[in-house]
Every structure is written in C-alpha cells, then in structure tokens.
Gaussian input, Z-matrix of N, CA and C with variables (Angstrom, degrees):
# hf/3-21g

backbone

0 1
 N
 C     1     B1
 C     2     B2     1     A1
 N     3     B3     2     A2     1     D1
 C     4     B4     3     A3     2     D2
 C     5     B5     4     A4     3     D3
 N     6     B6     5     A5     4     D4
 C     7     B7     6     A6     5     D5
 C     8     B8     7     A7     6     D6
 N     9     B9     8     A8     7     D7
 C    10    B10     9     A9     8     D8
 C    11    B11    10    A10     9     D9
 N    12    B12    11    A11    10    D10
 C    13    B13    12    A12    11    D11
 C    14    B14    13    A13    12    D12
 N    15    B15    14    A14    13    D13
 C    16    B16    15    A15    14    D14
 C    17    B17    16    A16    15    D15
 N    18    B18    17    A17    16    D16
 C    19    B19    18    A18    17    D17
 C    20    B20    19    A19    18    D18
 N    21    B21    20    A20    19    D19
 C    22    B22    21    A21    20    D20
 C    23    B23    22    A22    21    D21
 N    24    B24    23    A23    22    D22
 C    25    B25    24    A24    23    D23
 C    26    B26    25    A25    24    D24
 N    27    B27    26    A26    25    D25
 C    28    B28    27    A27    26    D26
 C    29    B29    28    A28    27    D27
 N    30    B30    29    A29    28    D28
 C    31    B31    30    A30    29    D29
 C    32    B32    31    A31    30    D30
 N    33    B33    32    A32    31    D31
 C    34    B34    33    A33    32    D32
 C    35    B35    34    A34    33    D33
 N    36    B36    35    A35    34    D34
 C    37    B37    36    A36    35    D35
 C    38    B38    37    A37    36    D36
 N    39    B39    38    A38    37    D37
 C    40    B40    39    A39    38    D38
 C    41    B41    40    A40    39    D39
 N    42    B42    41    A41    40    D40
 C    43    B43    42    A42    41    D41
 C    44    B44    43    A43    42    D42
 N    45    B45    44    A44    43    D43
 C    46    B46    45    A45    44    D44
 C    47    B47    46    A46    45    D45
 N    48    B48    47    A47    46    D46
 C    49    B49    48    A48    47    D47
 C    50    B50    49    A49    48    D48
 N    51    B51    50    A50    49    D49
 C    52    B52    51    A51    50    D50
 C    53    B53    52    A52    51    D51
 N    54    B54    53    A53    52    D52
 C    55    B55    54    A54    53    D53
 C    56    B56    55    A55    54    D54
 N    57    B57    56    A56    55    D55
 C    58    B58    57    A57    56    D56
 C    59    B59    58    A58    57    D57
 N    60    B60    59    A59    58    D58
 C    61    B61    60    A60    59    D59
 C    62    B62    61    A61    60    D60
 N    63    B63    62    A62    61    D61
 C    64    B64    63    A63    62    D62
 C    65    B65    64    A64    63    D63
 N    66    B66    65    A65    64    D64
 C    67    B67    66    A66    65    D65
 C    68    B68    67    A67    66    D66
 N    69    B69    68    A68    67    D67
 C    70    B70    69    A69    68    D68
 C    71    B71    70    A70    69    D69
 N    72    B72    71    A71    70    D70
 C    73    B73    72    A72    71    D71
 C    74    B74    73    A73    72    D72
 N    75    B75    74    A74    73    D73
 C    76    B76    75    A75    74    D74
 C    77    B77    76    A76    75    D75
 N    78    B78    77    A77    76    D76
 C    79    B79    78    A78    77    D77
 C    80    B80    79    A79    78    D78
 N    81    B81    80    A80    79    D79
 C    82    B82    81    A81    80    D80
 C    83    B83    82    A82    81    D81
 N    84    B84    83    A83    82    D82
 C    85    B85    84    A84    83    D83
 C    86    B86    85    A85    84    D84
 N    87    B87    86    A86    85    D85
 C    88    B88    87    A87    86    D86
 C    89    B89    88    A88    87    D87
 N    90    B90    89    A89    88    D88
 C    91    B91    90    A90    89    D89
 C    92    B92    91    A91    90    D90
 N    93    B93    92    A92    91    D91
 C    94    B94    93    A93    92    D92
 C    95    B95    94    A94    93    D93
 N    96    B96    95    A95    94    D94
 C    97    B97    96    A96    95    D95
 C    98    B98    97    A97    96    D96
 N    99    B99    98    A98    97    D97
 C   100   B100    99    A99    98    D98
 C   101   B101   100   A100    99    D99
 N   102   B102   101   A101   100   D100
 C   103   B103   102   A102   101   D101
 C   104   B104   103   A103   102   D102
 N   105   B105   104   A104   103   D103
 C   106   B106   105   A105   104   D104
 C   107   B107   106   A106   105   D105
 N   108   B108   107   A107   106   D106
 C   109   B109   108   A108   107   D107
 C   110   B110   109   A109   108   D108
 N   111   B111   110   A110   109   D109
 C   112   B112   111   A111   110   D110
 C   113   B113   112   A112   111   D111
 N   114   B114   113   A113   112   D112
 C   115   B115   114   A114   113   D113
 C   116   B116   115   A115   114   D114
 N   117   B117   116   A116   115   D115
 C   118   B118   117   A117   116   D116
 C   119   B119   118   A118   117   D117
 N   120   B120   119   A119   118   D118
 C   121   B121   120   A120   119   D119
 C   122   B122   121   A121   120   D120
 N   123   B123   122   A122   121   D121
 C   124   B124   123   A123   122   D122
 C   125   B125   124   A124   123   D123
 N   126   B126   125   A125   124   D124
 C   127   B127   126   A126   125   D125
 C   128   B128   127   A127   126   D126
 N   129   B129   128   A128   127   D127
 C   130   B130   129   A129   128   D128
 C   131   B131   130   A130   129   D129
 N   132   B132   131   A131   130   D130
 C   133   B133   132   A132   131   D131
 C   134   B134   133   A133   132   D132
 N   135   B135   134   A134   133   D133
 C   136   B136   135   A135   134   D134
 C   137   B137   136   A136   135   D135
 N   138   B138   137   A137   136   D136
 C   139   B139   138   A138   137   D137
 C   140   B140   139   A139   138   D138
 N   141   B141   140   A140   139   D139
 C   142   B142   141   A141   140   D140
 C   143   B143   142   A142   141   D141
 N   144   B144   143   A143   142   D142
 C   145   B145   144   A144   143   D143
 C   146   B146   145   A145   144   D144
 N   147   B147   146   A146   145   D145
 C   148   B148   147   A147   146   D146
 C   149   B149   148   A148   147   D147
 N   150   B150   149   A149   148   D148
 C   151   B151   150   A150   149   D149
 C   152   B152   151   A151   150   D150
 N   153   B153   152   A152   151   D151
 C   154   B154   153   A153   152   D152
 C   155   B155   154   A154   153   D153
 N   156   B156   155   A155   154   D154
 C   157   B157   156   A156   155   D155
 C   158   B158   157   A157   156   D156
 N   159   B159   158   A158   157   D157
 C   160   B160   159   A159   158   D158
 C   161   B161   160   A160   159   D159
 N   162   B162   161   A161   160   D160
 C   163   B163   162   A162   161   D161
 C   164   B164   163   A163   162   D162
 N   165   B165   164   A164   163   D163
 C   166   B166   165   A165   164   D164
 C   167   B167   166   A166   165   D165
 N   168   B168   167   A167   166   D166
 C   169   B169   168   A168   167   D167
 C   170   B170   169   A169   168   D168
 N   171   B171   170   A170   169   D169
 C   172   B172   171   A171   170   D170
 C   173   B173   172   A172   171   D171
 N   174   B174   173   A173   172   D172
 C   175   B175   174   A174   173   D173
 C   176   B176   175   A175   174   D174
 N   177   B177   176   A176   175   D175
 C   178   B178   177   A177   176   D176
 C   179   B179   178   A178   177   D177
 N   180   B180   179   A179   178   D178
 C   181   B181   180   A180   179   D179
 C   182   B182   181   A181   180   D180
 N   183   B183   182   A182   181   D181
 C   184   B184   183   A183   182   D182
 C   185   B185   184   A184   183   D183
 N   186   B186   185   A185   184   D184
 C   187   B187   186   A186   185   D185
 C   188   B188   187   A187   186   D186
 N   189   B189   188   A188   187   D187
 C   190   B190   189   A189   188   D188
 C   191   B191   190   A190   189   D189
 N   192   B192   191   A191   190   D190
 C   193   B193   192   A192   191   D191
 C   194   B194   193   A193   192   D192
 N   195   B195   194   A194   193   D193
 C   196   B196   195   A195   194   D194
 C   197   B197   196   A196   195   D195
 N   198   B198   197   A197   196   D196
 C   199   B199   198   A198   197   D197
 C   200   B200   199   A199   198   D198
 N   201   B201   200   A200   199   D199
 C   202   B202   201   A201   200   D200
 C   203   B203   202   A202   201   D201
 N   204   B204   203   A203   202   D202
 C   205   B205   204   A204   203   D203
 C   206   B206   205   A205   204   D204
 N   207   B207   206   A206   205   D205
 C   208   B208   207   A207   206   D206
 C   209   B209   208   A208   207   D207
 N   210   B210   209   A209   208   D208
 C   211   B211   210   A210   209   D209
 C   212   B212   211   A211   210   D210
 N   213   B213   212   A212   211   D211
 C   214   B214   213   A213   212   D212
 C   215   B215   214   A214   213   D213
 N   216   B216   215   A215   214   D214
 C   217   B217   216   A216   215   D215
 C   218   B218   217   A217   216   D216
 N   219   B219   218   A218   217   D217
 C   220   B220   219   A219   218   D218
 C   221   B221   220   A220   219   D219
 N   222   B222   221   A221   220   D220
 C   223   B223   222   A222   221   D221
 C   224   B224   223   A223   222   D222
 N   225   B225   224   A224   223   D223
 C   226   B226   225   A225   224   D224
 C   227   B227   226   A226   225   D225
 N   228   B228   227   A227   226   D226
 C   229   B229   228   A228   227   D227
 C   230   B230   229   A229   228   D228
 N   231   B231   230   A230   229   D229
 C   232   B232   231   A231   230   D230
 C   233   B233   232   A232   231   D231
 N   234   B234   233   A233   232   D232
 C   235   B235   234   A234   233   D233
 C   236   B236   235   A235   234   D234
 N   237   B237   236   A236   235   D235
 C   238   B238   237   A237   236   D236
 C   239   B239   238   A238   237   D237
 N   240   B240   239   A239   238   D238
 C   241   B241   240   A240   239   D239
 C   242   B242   241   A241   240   D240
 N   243   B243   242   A242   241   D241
 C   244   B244   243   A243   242   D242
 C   245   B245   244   A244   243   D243
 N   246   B246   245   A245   244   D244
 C   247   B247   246   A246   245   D245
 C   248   B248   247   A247   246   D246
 N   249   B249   248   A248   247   D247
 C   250   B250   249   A249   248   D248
 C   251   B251   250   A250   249   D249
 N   252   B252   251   A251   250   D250
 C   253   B253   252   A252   251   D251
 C   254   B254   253   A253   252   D252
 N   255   B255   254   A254   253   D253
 C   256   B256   255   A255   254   D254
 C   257   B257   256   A256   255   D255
 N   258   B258   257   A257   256   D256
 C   259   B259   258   A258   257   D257
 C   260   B260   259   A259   258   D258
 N   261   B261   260   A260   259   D259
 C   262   B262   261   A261   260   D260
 C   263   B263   262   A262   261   D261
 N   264   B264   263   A263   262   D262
 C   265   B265   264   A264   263   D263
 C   266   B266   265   A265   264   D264
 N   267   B267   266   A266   265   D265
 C   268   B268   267   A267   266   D266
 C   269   B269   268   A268   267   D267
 N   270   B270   269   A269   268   D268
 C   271   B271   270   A270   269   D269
 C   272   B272   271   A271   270   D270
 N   273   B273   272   A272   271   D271
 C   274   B274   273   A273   272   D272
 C   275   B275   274   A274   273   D273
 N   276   B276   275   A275   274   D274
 C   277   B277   276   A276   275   D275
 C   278   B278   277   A277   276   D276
 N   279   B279   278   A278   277   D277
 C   280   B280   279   A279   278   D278
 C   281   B281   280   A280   279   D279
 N   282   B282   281   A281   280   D280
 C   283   B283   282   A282   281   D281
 C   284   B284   283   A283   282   D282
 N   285   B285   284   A284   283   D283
 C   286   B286   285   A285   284   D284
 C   287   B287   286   A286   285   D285
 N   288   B288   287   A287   286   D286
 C   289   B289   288   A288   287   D287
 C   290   B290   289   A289   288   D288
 N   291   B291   290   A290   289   D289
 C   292   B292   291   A291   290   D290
 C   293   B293   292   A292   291   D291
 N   294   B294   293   A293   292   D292
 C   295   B295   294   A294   293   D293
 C   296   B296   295   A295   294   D294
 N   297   B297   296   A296   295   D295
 C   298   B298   297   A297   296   D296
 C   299   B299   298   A298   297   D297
 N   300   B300   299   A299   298   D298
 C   301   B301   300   A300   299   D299
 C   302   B302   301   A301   300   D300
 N   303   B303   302   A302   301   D301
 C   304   B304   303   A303   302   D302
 C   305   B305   304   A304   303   D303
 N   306   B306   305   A305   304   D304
 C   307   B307   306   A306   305   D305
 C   308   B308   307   A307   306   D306
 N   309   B309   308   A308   307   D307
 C   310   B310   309   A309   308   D308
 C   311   B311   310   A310   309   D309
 N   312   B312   311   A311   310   D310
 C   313   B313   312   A312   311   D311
 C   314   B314   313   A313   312   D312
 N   315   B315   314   A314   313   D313
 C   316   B316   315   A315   314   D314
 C   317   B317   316   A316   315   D315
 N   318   B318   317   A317   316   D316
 C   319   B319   318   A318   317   D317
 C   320   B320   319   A319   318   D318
 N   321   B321   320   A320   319   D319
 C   322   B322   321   A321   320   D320
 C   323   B323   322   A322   321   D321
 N   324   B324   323   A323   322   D322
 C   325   B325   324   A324   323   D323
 C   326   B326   325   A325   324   D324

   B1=1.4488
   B2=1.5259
   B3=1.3099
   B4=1.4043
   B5=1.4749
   B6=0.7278
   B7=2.0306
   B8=2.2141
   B9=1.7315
   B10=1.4747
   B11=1.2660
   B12=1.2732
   B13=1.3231
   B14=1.5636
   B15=1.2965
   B16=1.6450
   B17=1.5538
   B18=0.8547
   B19=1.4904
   B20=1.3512
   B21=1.5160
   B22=1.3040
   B23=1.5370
   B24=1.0124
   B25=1.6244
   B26=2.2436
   B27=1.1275
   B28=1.5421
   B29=1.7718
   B30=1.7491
   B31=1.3059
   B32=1.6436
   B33=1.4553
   B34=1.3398
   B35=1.6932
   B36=1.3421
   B37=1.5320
   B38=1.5127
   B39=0.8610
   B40=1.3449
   B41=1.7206
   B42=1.5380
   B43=1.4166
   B44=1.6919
   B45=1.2007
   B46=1.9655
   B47=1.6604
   B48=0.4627
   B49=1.5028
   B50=1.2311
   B51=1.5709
   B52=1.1734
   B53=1.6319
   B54=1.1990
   B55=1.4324
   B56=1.8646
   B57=0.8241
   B58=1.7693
   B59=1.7389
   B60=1.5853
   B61=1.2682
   B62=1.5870
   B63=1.0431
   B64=1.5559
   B65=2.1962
   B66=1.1479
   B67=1.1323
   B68=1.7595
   B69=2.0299
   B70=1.3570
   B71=1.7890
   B72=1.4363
   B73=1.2948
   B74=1.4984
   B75=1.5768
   B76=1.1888
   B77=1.5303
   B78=1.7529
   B79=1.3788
   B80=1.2114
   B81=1.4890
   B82=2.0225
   B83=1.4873
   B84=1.6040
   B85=2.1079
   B86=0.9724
   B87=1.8565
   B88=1.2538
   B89=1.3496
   B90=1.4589
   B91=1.2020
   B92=1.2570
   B93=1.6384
   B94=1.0836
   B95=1.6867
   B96=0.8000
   B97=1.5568
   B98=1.8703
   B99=1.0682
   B100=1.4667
   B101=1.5366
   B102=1.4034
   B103=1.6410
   B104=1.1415
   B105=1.5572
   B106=1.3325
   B107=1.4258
   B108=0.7447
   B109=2.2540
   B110=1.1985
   B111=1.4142
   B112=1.6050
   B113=1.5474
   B114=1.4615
   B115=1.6521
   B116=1.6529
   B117=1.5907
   B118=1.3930
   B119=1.0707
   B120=1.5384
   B121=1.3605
   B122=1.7213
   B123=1.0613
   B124=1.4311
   B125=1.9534
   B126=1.1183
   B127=1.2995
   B128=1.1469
   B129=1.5708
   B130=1.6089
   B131=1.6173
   B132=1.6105
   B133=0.6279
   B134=1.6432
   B135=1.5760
   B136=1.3980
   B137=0.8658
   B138=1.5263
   B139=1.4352
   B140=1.4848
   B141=1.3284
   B142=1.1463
   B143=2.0085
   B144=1.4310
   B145=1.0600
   B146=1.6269
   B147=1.3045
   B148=0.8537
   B149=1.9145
   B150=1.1998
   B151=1.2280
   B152=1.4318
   B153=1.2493
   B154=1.5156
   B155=1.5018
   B156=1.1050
   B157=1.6232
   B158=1.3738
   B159=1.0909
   B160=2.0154
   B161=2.0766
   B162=1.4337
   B163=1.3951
   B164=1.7763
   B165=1.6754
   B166=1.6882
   B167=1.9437
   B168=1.1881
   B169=1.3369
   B170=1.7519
   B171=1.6824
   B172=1.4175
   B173=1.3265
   B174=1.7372
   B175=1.7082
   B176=2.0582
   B177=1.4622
   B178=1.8433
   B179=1.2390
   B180=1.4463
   B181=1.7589
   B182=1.2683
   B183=1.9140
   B184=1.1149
   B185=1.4867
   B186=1.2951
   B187=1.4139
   B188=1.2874
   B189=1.8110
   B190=1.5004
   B191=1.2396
   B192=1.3182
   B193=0.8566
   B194=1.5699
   B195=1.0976
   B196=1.1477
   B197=1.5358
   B198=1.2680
   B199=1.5351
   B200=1.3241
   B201=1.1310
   B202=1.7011
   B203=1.1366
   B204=1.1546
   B205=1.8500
   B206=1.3798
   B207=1.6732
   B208=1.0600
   B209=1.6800
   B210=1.5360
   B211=1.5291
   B212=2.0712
   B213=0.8618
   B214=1.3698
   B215=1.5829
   B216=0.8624
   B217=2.3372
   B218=1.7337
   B219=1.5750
   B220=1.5111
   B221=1.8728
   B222=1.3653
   B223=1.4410
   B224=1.5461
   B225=1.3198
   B226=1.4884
   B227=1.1137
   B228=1.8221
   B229=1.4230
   B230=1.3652
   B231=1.5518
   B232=1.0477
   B233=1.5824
   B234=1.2082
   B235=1.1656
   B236=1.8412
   B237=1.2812
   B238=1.5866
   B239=1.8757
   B240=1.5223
   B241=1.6597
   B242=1.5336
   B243=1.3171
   B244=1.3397
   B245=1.5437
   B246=1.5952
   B247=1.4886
   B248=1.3782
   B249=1.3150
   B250=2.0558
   B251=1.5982
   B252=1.3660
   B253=1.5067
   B254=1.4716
   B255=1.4235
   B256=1.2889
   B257=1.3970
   B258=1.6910
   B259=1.1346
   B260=1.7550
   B261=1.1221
   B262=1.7092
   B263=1.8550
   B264=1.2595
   B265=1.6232
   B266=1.7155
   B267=1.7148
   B268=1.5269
   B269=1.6449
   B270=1.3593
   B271=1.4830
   B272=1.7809
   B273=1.6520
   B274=1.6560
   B275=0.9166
   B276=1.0197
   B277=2.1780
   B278=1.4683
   B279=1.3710
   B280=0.9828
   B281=1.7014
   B282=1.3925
   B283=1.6070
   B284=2.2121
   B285=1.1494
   B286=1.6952
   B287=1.4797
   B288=1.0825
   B289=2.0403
   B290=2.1933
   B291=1.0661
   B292=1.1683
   B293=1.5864
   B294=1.2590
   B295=1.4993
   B296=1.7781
   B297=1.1513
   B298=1.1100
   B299=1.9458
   B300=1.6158
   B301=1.1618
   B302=1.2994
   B303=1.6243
   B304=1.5275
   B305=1.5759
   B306=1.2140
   B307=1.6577
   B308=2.0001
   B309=1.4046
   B310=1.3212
   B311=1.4044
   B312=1.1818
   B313=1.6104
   B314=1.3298
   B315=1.6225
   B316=1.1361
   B317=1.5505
   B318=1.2746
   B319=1.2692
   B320=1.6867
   B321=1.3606
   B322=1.0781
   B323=1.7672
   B324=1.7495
   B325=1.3179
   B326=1.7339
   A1=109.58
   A2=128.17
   A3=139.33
   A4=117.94
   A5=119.87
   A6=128.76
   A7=79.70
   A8=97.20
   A9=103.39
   A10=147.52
   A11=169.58
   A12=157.93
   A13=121.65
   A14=88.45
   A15=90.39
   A16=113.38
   A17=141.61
   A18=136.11
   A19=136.67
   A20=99.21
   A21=129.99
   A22=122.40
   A23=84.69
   A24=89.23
   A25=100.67
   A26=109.02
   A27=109.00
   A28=104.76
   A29=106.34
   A30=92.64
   A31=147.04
   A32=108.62
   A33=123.93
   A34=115.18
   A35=116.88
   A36=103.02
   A37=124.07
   A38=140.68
   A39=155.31
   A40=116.60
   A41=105.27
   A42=124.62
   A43=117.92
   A44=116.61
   A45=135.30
   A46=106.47
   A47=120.15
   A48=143.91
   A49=92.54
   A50=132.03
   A51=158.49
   A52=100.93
   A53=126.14
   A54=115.27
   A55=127.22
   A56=74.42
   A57=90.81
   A58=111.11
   A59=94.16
   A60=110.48
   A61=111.51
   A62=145.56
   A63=127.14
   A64=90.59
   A65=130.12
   A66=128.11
   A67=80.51
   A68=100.93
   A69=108.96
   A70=93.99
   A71=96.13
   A72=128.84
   A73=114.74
   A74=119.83
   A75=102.82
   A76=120.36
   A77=115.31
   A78=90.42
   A79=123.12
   A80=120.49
   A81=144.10
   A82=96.84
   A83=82.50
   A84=93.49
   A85=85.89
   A86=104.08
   A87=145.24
   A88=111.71
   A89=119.68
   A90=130.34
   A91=138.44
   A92=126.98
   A93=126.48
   A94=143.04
   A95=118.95
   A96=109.01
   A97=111.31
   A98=97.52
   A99=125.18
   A100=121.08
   A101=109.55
   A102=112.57
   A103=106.94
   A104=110.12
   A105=130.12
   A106=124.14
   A107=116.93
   A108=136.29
   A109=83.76
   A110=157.56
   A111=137.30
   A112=139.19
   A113=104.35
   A114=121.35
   A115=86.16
   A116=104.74
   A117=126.94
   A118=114.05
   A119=125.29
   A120=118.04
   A121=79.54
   A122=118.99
   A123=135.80
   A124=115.86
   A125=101.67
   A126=100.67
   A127=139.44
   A128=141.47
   A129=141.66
   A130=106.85
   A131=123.32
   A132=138.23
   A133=133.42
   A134=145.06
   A135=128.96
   A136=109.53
   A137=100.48
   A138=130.58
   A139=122.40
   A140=114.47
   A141=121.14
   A142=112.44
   A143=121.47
   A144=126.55
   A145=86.52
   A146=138.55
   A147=141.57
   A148=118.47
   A149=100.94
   A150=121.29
   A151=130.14
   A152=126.31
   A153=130.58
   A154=99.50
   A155=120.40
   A156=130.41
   A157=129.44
   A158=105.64
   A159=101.87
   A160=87.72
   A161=105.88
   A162=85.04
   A163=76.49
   A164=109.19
   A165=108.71
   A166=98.77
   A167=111.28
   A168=100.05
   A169=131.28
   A170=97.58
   A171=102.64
   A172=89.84
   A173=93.93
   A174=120.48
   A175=108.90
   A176=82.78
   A177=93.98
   A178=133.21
   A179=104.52
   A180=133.66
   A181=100.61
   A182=123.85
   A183=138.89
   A184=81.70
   A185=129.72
   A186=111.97
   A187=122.39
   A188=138.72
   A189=109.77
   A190=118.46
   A191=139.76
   A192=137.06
   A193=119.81
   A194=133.09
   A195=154.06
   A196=132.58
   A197=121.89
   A198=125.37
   A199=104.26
   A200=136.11
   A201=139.52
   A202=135.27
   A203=130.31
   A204=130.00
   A205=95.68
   A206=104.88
   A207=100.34
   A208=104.15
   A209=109.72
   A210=120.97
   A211=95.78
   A212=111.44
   A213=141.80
   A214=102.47
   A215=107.61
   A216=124.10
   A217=88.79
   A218=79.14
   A219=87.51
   A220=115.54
   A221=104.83
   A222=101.26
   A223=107.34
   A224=109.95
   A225=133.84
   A226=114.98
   A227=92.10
   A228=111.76
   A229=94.44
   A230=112.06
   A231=123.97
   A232=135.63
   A233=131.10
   A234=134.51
   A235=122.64
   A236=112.85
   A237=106.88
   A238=107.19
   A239=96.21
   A240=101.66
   A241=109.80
   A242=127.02
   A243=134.41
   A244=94.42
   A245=108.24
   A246=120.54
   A247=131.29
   A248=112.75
   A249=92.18
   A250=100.40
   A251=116.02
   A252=123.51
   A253=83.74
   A254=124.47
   A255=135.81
   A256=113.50
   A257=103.40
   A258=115.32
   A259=106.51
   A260=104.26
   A261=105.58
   A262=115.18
   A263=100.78
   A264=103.31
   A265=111.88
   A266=104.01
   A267=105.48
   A268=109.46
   A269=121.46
   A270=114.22
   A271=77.02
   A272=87.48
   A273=108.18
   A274=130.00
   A275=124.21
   A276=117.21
   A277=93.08
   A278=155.03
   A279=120.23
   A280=87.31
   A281=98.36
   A282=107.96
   A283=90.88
   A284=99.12
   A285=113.56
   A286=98.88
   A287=76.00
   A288=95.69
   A289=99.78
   A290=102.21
   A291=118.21
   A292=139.20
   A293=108.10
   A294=123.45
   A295=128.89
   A296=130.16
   A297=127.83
   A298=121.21
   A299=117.33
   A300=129.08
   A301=101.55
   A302=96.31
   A303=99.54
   A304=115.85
   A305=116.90
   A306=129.56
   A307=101.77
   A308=119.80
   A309=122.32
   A310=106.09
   A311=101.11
   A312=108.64
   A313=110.76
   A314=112.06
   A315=111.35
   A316=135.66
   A317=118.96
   A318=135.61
   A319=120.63
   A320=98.08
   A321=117.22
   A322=114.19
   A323=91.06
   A324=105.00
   A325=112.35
   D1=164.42
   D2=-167.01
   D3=-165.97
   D4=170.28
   D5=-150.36
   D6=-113.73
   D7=98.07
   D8=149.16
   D9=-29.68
   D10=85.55
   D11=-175.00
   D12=-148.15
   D13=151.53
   D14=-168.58
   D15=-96.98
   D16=111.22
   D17=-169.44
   D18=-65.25
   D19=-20.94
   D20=145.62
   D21=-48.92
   D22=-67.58
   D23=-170.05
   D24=-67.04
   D25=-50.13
   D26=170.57
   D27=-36.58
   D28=-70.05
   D29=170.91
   D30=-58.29
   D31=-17.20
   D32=153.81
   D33=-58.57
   D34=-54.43
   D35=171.86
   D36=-83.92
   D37=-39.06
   D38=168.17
   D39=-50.92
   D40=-31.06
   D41=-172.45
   D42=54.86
   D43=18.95
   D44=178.38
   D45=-138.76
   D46=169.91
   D47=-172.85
   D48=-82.46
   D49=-176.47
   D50=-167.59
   D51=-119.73
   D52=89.26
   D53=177.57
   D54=-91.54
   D55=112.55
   D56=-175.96
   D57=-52.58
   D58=139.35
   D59=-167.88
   D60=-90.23
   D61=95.76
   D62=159.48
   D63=99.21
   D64=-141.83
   D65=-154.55
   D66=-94.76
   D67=151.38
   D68=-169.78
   D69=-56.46
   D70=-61.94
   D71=177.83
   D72=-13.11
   D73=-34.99
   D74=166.91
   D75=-110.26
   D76=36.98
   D77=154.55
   D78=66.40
   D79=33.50
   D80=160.15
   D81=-123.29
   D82=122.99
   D83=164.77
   D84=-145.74
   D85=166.46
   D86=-178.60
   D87=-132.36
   D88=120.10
   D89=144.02
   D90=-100.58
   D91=156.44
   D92=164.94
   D93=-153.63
   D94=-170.59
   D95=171.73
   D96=178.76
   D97=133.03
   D98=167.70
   D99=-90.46
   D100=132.29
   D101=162.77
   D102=-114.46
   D103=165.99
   D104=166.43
   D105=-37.26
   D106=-4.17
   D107=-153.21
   D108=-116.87
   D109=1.78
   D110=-142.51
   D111=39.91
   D112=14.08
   D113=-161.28
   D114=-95.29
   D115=146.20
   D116=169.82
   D117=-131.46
   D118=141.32
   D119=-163.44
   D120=-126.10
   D121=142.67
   D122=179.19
   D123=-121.38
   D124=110.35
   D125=161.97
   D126=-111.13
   D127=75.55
   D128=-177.13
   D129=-73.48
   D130=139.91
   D131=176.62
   D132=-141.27
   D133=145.36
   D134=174.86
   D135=-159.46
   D136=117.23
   D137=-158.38
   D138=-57.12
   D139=-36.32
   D140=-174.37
   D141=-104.31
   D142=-3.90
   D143=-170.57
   D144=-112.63
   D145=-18.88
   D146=151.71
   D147=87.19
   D148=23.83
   D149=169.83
   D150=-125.36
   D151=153.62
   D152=-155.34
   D153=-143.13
   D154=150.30
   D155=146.72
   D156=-131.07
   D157=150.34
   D158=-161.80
   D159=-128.36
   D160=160.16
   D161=-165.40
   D162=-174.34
   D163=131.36
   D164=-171.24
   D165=-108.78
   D166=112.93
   D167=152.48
   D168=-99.10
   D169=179.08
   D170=165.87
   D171=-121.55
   D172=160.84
   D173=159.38
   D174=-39.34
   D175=-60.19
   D176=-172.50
   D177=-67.42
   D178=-13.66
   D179=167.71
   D180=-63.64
   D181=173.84
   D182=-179.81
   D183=-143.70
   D184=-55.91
   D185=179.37
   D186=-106.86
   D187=-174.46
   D188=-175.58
   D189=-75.32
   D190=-168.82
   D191=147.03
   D192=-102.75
   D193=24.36
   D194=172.12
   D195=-177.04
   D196=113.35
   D197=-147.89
   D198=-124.61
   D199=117.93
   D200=168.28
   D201=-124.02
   D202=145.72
   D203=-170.73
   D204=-148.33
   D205=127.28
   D206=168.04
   D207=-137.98
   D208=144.50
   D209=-158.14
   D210=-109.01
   D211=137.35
   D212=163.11
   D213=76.70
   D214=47.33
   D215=166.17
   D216=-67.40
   D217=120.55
   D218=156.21
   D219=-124.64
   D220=3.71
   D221=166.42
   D222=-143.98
   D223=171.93
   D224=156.74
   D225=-171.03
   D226=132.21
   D227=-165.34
   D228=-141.97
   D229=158.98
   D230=170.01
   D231=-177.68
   D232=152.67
   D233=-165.29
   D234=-90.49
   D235=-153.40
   D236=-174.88
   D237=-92.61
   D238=-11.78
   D239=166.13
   D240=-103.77
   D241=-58.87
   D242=-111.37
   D243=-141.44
   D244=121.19
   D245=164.80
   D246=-89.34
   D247=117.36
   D248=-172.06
   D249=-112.52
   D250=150.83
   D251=-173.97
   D252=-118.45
   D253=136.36
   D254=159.83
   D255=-126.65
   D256=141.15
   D257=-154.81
   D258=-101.72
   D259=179.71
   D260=171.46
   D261=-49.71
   D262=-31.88
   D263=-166.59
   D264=-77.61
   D265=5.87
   D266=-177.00
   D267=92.47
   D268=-38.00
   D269=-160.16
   D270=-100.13
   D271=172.53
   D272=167.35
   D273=-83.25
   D274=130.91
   D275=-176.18
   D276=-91.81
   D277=-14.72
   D278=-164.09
   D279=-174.97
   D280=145.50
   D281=-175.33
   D282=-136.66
   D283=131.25
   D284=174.45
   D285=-118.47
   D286=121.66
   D287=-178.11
   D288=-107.21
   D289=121.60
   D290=176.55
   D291=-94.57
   D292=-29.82
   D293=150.83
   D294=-114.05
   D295=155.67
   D296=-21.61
   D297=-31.77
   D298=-68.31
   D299=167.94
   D300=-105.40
   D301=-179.14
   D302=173.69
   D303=-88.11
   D304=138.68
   D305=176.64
   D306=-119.10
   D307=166.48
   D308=148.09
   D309=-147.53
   D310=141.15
   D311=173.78
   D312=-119.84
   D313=113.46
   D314=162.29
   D315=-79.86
   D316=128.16
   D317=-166.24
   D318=-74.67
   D319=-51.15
   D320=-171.68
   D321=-172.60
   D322=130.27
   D323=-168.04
   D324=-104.65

C-alpha cells in the first residue's frame, strides 16, 4: 500500500512540481510554497513508508513555527485552496487552507 496523490492537483496548489527527495525510485517529495507575509508552508512526504509532515515557517524564524508528522496517510488530495491529508481511519487529520493566508485545521490527532 502507498499514500495516493495526484500531481496535478499538488502542482495546481503548490504552483511547482513535487520534487523528489534522494532517488525518484524511492518515493520522497517535497513541497512548498511561500506568501507575501514570509510564511512557508512545507510539505515532505513518502509514498510508500506512508507518512508525511507539513510544517509552517517564517522568514524571521530559525525553526518552524509549526511542525507535523503524520504516520499511516493513505491519501492527499487537494483543491485550488485547500490541502487534505487523510489518514488510515478514512477521515482527514488535517486540511491546509492556502488562500486568503495560510490556516491548518487539525481534525484529528
């Protein structure tokens, strides 16, 4: 089994590609995106180990200001705002909303 996603749609919100971490072959990407505010929304992910972390910085930070891991994702999907990570249990643990700014709401921990 492996963590779903459409690459399309990643590159539709993210506005970059999905860049792969270390050999394509094993299935690590990184996403991201910057706003005007200095906020970075970071997405690491691996497809086949089946865990992701999403994690928000600032410019003025050294570390994030918000750090997440989440273990047994079997999807991510998402729209022209809004990222959802879904977990093994079927529902979403976490939805990242991208416009106006960035927000995340966690669902379930």
């Amino acid at each position: 089994m492996f963590i779903q996603f459409d690459e399309y749609e990643l590159l539709g919100l993210f506005e970059t590609e999905p860049v792969s971490i270390g050999e394509k072959e094993e299935g690590k990407f990184i996403c991201s995106k910057s706003d005007g505010f200095g906020f970075k929304l970071v997405m690491v992910f691996s497809i086949y180990e089946k865990v992701c972390s999403l994690s928000l910085n600032h410019q003025s930070y050294e570390t994030p200001i918000l750090d997440m891991k989440f273990n047994d994702v079997v999807k991510i999907s998402c729209n022209n705002t809004q990222l959802k990570i879904q977990c093994n249990n079927d529902a979403n643990c976490v939805i990242a909303t991208f416009k106006p700014n960035f927000s995340i709401n966690i669902l379930d921990l």
